[in-house]
PALO-141043 format. One record per residue (C-alpha): x negated, y, z; residue in one letter. Coordinates in steps of 0.001 Angstrom, whole numbers, plus 500000, padded with zeros to 6 digits. Each point is the difference from the previous one (the first is absolute). Layout:
REM PALO-141043
XYZA...
//
This chain:
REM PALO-141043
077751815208767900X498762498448496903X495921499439499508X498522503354498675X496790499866498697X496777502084501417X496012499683499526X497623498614502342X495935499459499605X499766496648499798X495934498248499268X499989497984497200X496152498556500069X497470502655500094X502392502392498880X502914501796501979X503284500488497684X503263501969500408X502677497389499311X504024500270499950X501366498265503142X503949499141501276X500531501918503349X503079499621502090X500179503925500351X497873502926499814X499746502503503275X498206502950499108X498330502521502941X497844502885499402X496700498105500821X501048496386500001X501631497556496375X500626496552501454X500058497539497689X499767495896499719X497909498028497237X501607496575500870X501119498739496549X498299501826496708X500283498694496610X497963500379497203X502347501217497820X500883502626502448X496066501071500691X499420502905498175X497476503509500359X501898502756501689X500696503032497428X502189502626499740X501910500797496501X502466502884499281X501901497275497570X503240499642501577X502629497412498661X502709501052497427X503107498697502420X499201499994503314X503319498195500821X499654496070500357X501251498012497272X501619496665500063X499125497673496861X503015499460499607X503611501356500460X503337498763501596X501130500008496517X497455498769498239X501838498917496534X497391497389499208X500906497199502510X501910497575498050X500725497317503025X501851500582502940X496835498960501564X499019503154502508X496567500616499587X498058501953502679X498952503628498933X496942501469501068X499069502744502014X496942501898500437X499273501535503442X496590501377498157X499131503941500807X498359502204497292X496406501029501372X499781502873502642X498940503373497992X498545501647503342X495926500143498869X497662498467502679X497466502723499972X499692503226498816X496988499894498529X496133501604501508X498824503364500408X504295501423500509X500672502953501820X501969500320502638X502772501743498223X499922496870497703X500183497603502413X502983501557501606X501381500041496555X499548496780499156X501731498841503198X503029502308499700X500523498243496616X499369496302501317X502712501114502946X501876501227497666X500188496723497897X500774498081502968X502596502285501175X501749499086496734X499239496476499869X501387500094503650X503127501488498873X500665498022497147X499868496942502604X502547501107501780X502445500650497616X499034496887499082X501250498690503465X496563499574501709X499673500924503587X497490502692500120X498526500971503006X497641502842500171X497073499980502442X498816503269501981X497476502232497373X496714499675500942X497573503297499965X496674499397497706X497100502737500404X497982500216496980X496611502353499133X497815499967496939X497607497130501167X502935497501501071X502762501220496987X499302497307497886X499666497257502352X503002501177502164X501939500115496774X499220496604498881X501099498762503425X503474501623499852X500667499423496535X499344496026500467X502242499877502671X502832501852497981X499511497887497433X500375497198501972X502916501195501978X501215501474496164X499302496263498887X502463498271502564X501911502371499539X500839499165496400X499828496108501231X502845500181502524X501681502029497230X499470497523497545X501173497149502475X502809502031500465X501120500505496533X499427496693499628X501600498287502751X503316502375499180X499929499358496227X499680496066501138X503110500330502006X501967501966497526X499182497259497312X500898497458502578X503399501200501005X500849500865496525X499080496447498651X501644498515502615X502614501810499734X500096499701496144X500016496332500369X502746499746502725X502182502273497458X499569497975497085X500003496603501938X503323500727501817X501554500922496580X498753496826498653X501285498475502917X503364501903500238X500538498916496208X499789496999500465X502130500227503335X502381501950497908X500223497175497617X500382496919502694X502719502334501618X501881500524496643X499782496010499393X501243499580503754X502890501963499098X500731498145496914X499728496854501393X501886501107503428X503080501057497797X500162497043498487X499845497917503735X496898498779500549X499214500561503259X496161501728500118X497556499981502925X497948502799500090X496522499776501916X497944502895500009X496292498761500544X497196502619500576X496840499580498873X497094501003502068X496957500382498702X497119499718501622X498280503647500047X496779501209500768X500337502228503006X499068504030498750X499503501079503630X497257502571500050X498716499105496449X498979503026497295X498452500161497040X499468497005497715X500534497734502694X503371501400499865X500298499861496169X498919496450500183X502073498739502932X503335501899498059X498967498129496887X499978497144502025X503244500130501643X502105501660496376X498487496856498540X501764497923503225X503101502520499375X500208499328496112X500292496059500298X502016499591502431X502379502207498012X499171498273496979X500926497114502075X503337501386500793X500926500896496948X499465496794498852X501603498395502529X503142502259499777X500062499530496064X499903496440500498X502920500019502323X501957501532497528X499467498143497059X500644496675502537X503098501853501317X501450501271496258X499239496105498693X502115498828503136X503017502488499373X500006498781496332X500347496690500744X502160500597502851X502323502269497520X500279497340497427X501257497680502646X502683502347500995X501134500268496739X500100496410499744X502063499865503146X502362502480498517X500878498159496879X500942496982501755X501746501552502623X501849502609497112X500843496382498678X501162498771503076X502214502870500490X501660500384496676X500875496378500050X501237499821503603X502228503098499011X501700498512497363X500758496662501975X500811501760502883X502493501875497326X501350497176498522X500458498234503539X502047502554501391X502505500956496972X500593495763499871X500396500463503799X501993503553500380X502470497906497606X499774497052501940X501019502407503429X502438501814498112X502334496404499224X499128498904503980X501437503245501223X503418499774498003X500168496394500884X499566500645503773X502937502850499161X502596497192498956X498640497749502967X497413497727498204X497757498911502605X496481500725498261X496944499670501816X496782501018498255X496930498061500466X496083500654498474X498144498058497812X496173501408500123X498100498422496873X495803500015500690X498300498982496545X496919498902500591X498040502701499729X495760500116499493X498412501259502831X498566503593498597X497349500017503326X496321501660498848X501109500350496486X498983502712497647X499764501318496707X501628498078497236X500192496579502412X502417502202502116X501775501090496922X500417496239498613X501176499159503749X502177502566500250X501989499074496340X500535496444500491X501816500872503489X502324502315498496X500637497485497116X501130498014503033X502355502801501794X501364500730496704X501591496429499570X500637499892503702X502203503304499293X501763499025497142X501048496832501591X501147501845502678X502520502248498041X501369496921498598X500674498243503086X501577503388501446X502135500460496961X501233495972499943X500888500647504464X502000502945498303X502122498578497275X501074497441502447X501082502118502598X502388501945497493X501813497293499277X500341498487503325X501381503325501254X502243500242497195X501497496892501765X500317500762503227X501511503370498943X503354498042498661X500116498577503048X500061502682502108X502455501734498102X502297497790500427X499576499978503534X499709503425500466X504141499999498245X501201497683502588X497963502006502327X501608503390499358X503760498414500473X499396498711503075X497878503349500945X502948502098499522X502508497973502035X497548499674502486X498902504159499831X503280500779500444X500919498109503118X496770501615501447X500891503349498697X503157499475502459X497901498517502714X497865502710500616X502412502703499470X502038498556502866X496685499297501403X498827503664499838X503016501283501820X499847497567502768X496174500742500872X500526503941499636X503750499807501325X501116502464502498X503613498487500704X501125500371503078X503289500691502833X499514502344502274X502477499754503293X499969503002502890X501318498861503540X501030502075503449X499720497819502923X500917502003503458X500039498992503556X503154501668501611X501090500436503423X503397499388499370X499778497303497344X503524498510501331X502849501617501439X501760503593499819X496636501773498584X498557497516497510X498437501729497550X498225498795496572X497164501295497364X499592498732496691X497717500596497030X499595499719496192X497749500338497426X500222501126495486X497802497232498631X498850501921497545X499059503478501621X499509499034503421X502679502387501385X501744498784503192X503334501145502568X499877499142503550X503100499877501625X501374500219503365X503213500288501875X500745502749503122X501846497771502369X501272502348503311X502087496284501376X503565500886498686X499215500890496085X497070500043497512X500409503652499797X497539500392497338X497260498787497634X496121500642499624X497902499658496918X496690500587499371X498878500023496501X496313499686498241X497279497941497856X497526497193500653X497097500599497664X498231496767499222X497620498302497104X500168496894498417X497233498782497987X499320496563498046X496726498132501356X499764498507496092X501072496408501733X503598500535500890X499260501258503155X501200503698501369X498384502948502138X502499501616501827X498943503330501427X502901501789502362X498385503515499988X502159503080501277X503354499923500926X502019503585499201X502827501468502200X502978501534497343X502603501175502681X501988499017502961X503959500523500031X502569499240502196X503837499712499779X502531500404502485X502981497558499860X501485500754504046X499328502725502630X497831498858502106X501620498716503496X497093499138502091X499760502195502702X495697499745499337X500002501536496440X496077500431499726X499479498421496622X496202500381498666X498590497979496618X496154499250499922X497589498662497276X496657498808500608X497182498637498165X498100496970500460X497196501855501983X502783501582502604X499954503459498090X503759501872500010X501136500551496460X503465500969500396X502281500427502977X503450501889500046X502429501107503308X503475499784499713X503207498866501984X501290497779496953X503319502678499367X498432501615496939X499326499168496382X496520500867499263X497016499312497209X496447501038500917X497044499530497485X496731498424501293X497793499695496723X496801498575501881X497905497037499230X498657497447502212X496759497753499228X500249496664500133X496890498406498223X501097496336500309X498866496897496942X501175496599499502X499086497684497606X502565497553498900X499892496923498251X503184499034497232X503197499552502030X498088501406502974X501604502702502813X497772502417501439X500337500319504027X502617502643501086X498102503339500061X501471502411502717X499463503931498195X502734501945502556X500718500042503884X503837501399500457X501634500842503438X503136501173500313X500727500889503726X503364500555501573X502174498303502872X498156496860498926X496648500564498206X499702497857496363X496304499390498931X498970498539496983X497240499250497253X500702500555496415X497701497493498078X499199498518496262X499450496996498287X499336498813496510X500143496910497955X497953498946497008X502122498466497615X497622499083497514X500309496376497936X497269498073498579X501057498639496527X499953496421499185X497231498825497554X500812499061496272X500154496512498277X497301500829496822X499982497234497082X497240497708499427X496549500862497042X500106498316497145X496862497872500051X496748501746498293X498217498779497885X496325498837501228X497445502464498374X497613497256498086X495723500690500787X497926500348497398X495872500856500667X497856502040497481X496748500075499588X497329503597500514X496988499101497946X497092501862501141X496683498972497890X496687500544502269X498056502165497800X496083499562499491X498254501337502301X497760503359498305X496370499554499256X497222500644503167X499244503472499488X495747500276499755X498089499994503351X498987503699500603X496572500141499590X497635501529503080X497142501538498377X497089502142502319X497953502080498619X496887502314501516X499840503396500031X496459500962500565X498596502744501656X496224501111499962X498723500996503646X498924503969499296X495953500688499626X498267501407503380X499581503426499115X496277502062500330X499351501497502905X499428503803499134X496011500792500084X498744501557503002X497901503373499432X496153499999499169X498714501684502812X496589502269499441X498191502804502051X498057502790498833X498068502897501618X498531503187498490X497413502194500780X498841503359500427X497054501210498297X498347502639502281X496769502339497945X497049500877501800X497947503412498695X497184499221498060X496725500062501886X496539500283498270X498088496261500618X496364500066500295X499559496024500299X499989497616497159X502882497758499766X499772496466500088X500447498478496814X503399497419501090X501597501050503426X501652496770500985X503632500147499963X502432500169502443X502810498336498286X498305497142497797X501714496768500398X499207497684503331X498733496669498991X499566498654503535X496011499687499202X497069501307502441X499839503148498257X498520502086502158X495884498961499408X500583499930496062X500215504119499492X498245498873496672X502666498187498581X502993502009501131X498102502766498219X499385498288497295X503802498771499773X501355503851500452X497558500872497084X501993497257498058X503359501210501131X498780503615499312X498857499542496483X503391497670499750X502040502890500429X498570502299498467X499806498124496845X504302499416500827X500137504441500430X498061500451497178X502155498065497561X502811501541501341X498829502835498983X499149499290496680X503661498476499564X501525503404501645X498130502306497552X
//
């Protein structure tokens, strides 16, 4: 709590005097007022008194406000703050000779005041704790005295009271200013600061897009601040001051700082711009130049490759060979401005001869190879007439060659033979017997024959009719596939030429395939003329292939028996030849001799073109973006913290008094001033006479003022 001030005796010389003292607190009790008189200053030493004059504002004013319009730097200057509380209007006494009904009165009204007072403190935020009421019994000797004893303590309590409140106000106004100051000064300073940010950032950008490269620190400042832990009041003021003060420059600093980057960093771009463009003349001169000999080059050339091309066509042997011209060109390394641009137009003086003599030389390499294949043209042409003649003779004798050619490789000529071997058991003698076959070469369709001997005539004659089916196919070389596949069975018929005279006239006829399987057999006894039909087919599945003027094996494809006195067996086989014949190659006449094509080279000039100006180092510029560490904001004031008790004034009846009253009855509640009091009854008297005639000269101007 912040020093109240309260009265104590104090002995000045001879004389004791009531003097204005800084206490620590003020604890009030119904008998008891402890106070200290440690420190006192004269200025402060003054009689006690009461007045009714209360101040026109009782709320505490600052001298100046958080917007006072008068500051003209952005120095902050500490504002003041008064913690000063208007004088208690509680009276001291209540004057001699008052009743008990005034006494009561007047201590209603003191508790009445410091009810208020009490209540304005804590809406004011002060912690006001109220102490248990104390019970006061009065009667018409002790009313004024017992008065006077309450109503000093009530003004007391009344008096610190109006202190705490006053600290309170105070202390709260102090931190309002405060916050709002500081946070006045962090608003405006940030803006400063963000403008100037703003600014930097918008030069960054500009000088980003055109390719410097920028480093970007950000950098906080930190001021060093004065701590605001636990302070109020104007030590608060002054240590805010303090630290806005700390808070301004270093954002003054920053904004400087920022601004200066930005100038440095537009200056740089500038310069950094005007060597671009610099760069982009003498390379736009580079270009427009190397275009136009590049041009020039390849028209002289395109006509140049267009002559090669219909030289090579008639046989010229042309071979093309490049000639790469390097002027001496000046070495454009680290220039700039107009010493690039100087550079830059005395090499392309240079490629511009080099190019001209180029299309000359390509042009000359041109004219000569016209005429030489002009030349060699007549020459050819009269080969190419002594050429065609023999051509002709020569196509035609091919022509024939590979038509007789063609029909060799992908002949199918061929002879096709059919035999009937038997084994016989009467080859010789009375009952010889025979079997014979043929064959159509051109359908395959073959008779079998054989004779019915019975050992006096041939008494008749067996024939069995049918097809061999078969494939032939050219291998593309001359060379046949011969596939035997089926063998079909037409009919079998038999003619009688004699009756039969054998006394055994069991005739039977039999046909077998190659696998054993019965495809035909017929009874008879050889006296009778009979056809029967067969019409069945027999696989045989059998491939040769034959080379020109090559047989195939003999291929069996039937099995015949024909059983009688003496049984005749036999095989029925085929066989084919290819007659293909390879034609004899032709005598061609002799090529005219051609004329050798004659060589000519040509020359590809390729000019090395200068080489383009160095394009300006990018620049690497850093700049600081600054940052102010925030103020340490005031801790919030605590509460003033007070107690106050009230008491209870109990009447007594009035009772008649026969004795005289002493002329000063020592008080009860006069201030302690730690002295041996007790053997000076004199003086104590003598000091409440003082007091008394004190206060009653206070209540009686009161009065005066009231009425």
């Amino acid at each position: 709590m912040e020093n109240s001030k309260t009265y104590k005796l104090y002995k000045s010389g001879k004389l004791w005097v009531i003097g204005a003292v800084a206490v620590a607190g003020v604890a009030v009790s119904a008998n008891t007022t402890q106070v200290s008189a440690d420190t006192v200053s004269n200025t402060d030493a003054q009689a006690v008194k009461t007045s009714d004059t209360a101040q026109d504002d009782k709320q505490v004013q600052l001298t100046a406000s958080s917007t006072d319009q008068t500051k003209t730097d952005d120095t902050a200057k500490a504002d003041t703050v008064s913690s000063t509380a208007e004088k208690s209007t509680v009276p001291t006494t209540a004057g001699s000779n008052v009743t008990q009904d005034q006494a009561k009165d007047s201590v209603d009204k003191a508790q009445d005041t410091v009810k208020n007072d009490a209540d304005t403190a804590s809406k004011a935020g002060v912690d006001v704790a109220t102490g248990k009421t104390t019970d006061v019994t009065i009667n018409d000797d002790n009313a004024s005295s017992k008065t006077d004893e309450v109503l000093s303590d009530l003004n007391k309590q009344d008096q610190a009271v109006k202190d705490a409140t006053a600290k309170q106000q105070a202390n709260v106004q102090a931190y309002d200013k405060a916050t709002t100051d500081q946070k006045d000064s962090t608003t405006q300073g940030q803006a400063d600061l963000d403008q100037a940010t703003s600014g930097l950032d918008s030069q960054i950008d500009t000088s980003e897009k055109a390719g410097i490269k920028v480093n970007v620190e950000v950098a906080q400042s930190s001021p060093e601040y004065k701590d605001l832990s636990g302070l109020e009041g104007q030590d608060l003021l002054d240590a805010m001051a303090y630290n806005i003060n700390l808070y301004k420059q270093a954002i003054a600093d920053g904004v400087a700082s920022e601004k200066a980057d930005t100038e440095t960093l537009a200056k740089l771009t500038a310069e950094y711009q005007q060597k671009q463009a610099d760069y982009a003349k003498a390379n736009a001169d580079h270009d427009e130049a190397v275009k136009q000999g590049e041009t020039d080059l390849n028209n002289a050339t395109s006509d140049l490759d267009k002559q090669v091309e219909a030289s090579k066509n008639t046989g010229f042997d042309v071979s093309v060979e490049i000639s790469k011209v390097s002027p001496k060109y000046k070495d454009l390394t680290g220039l700039e401005g107009q010493d690039l641009l100087d550079a830059m137009a005395y090499n392309l003086d240079l490629y511009k001869q080099a190019v001209a003599s180029g299309v000359a030389s390509e042009k000359a390499d041109q004219a000569t190879l016209v005429k030489l294949t002009a030349e060699y043209q007549k020459q050819v042409a009269d080969y190419e007439a002594q050429k065609a003649a023999v051509d002709k003779a020569n196509a035609d004798k091919k022509a024939a060659d590979e038509k007789a050619l063609e029909e060799y490789m992908n002949g199918t000529n061929h002879t096709t033979s059919m035999t009937a071997q038997t084994q016989t058991d009467a080859s010789s003698g009375q009952y010889q017997t025979f079997m014979n076959a043929t064959v159509d070469q051109k359908t395959g369709e073959f008779t079998l024959e054989h004779d019915m001997n019975d050992g006096v005539h041939i008494i008749g004659h067996g024939v069995l009719k049918g097809k061999v089916n078969w494939k032939i196919v050219s291998n593309g070389d001359g060379t046949e596939t011969v596939t035997i596949s089926s063998i079909e069975l037409y009919s079998y018929t038999y003619t009688n030429a004699y009756q039969n005279q054998a006394v055994n006239q069991n005739i039977n006829f039999h046909v077998y395939d190659n696998d054993g399987n019965e495809l035909f057999s017929v009874y008879h006894d050889g006296n009778t003329t009979f056809s029967k039909t067969i019409n069945k087919t027999a696989q045989i599945n059998k491939t040769f292939k034959i080379s020109p003027n090559e047989t195939s094996p003999l291929a069996q494809v039937l099995v015949v028996d024909d059983n009688w006195i003496w049984n005749t067996h036999g095989q029925v086989s085929t066989q084919i030849k290819n007659t293909n014949v390879a034609p004899k190659a032709p005598t061609y006449e002799k090529d005219p001799v051609k004329p050798t094509a004659p060589k000519a080279t040509v020359h590809h000039v390729q000019v090395v073109a200068p080489a383009k100006g160095q394009a300006p180092a990018v620049p690497v510029a850093s700049v600081k973006k600054v940052t102010v560490a925030d103020m340490p904001n005031a801790d919030k004031p605590q509460p003033q913290k007070v107690e106050v008790h009230y008491y209870n004034i109990k009447k007594t009846p009035k009772v008649e008094k026969t004795e005289t009253p002493n002329a000063v009855e020592t008080a009860s509640i006069l201030p302690h001033t730690n002295a041996n009091e007790q053997g000076s009854g004199a003086v104590l008297g003598f000091m409440a006479t003082i007091a008394s005639l004190g206060l009653l000269g206070a209540i009686s101007k009161k009065f005066k003022k009231q009425n």
